[in-house]
MARGUGU-781532 format. One record per residue: x, y negated, z of N, C-alpha, C in turn. Coordinates in steps of 0.001 Angstrom, whole numbers, padded with zeros to 6 digits, always signed. Each point is the difference from the previous one (the first is absolute). Layout:
N
XYZXYZXYZ...
# end
This chain:
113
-017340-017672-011845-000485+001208-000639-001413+000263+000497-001077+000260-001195-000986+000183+000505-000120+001713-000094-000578+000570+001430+000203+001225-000283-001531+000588-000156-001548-000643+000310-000829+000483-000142-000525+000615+001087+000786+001659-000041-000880+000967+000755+001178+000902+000867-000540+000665+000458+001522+000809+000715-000312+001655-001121+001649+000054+000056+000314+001550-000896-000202+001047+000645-000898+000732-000057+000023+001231+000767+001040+001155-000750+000675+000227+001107+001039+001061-000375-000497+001472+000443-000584+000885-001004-000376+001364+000460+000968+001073-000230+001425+000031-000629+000578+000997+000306+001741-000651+000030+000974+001070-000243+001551-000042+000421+000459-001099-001687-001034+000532-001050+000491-000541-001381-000941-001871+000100-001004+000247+000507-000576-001905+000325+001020-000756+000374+000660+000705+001473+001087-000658+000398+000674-000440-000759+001015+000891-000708+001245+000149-001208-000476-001655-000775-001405+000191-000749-000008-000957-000606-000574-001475+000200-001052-000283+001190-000484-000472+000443+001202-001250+001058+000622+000991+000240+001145-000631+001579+001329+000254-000531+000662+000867+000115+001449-000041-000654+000441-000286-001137-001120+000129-001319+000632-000541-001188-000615-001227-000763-000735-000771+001523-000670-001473-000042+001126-000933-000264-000073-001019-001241+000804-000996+000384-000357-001439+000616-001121+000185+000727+000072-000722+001184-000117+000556+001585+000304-000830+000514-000360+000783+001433-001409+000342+000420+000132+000981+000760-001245+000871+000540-000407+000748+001268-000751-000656+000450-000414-000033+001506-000962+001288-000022+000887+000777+000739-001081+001790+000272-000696+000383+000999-000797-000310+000198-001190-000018+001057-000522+001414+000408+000893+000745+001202-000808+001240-000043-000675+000195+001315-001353+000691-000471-000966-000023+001170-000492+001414-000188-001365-000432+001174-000242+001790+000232-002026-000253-000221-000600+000745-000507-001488-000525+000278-000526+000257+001354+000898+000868+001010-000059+000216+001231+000536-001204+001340+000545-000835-001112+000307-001111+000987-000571-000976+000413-000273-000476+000795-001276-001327+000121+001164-001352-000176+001220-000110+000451+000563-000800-000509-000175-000204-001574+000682+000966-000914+000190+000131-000895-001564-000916-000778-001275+000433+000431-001147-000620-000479-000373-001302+000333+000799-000261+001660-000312-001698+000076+001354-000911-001047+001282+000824-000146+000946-000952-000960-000727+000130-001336-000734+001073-000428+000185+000395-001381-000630-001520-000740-001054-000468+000503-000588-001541-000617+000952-001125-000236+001064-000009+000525+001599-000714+000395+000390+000392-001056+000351+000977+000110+000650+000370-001523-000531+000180-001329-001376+000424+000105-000694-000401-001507+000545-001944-000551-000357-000651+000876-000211-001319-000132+001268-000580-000227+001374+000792+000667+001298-000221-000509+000360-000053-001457-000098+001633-000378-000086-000129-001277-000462-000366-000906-001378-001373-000027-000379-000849-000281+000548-001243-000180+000757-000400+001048+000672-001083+000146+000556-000686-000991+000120-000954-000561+000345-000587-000831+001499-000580+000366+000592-000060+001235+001282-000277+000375+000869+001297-000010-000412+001347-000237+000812+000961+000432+001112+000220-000968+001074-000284+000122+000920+000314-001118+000284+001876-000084-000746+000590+000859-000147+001329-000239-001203+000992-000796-000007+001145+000099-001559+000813-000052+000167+000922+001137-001265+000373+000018-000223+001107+001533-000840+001110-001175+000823+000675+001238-000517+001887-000250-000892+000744+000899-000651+000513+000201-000439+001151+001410+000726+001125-000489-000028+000714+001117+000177+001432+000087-000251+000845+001052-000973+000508-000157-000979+000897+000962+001186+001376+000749+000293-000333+001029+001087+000760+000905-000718+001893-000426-001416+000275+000479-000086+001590-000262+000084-000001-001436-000046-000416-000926+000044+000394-001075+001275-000426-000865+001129-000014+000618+001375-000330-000285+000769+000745+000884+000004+000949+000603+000623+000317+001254+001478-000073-000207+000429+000565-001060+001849-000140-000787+000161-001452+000222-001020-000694-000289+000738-001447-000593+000244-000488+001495-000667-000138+001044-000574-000472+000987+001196+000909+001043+000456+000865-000360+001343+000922+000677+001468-000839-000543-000444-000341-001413+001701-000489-000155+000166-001132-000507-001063-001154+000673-000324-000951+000607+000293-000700+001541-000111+001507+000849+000044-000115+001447-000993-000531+000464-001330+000142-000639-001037-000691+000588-000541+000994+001063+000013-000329+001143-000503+000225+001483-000910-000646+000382-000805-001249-000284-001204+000137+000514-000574-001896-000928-001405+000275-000168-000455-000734-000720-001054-001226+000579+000040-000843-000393+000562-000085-001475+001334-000745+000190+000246+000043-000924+001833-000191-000442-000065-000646-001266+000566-001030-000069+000476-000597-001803+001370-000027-000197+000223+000264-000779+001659+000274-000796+000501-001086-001133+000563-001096+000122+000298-000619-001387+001126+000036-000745-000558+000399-001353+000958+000655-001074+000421-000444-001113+001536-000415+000225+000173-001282-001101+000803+000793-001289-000413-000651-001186+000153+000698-001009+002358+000636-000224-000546+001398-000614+001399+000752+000264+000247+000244+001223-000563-000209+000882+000605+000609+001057-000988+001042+000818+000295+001102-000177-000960+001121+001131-000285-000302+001439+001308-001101+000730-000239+000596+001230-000970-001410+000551-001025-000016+000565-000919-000547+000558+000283-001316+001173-000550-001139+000259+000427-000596+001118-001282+000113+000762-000155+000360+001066-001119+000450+000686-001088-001769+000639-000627-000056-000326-001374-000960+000164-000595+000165+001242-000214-000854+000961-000472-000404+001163-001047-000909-000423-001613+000712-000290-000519-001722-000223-001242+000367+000903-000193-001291+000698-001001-000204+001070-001005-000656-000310-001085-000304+000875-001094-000540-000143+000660-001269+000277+000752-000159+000593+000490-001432+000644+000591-000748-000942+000474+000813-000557+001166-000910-001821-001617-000606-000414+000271-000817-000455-000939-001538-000392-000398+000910-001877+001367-000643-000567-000127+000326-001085+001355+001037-000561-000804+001205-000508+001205+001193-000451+000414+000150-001089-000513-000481-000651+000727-000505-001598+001042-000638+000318+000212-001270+000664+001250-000715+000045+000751+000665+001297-000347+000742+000958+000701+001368+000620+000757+000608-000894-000746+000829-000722+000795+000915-001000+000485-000937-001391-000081-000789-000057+000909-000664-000797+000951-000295+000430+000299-000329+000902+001687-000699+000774+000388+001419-000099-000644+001184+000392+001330+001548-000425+000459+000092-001212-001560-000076-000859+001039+000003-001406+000794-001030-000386+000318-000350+000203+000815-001299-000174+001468-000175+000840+000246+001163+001067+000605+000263+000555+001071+000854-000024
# end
């Protein structure tokens, strides 16, 4: 799947359609513009959703400007990725490091899982 660009998700209804009523899977990337992590991954993840191996798409979602979503999420501290496979709401939580080589085929073995 080529996904291009990453989806920016700006409110509770982006989500709805963007992530839960995706029928592929969807990797939710939420960060903060206050985070310096968040700005050294964010180039990681533009370039993900580029990828030409990703059998997914990626989303952002800006933590202050979601605060509901980011509450019933359980997101506690950023950045955080969530992957969201189609029909199902509840999230498998994403660990991805600088150290993972390549995260396309990371997050492909979940969906696939």
């Amino acid at each position: 799947m080529e996904n291009l660009t990453v989806q920016a998700i700006s409110s509770q209804e982006d989500f709805q359609t963007t992530v839960l009523e995706a029928t592929e899977p969807t990797l939710v990337y939420f960060w903060a513009t206050w985070c310096t992590s968040c700005r050294a991954l964010s180039p990681r993840v533009d370039a993900l959703a580029q990828d030409s191996k990703a059998a997914f798409k990626v989303a952002k979602a800006e933590v202050s400007k979601l605060p509901e979503l980011t509450e019933q999420y359980g997101i506690q501290s950023v950045p955080t990725m969530l992957l969201f496979k189609p029909g199902n709401p509840k999230p498998t939580e994403m660990v991805l490091s600088t150290y993972v080589k390549d995260w396309a085929e990371y997050v492909n073995r979940r969906v696939t899982a």
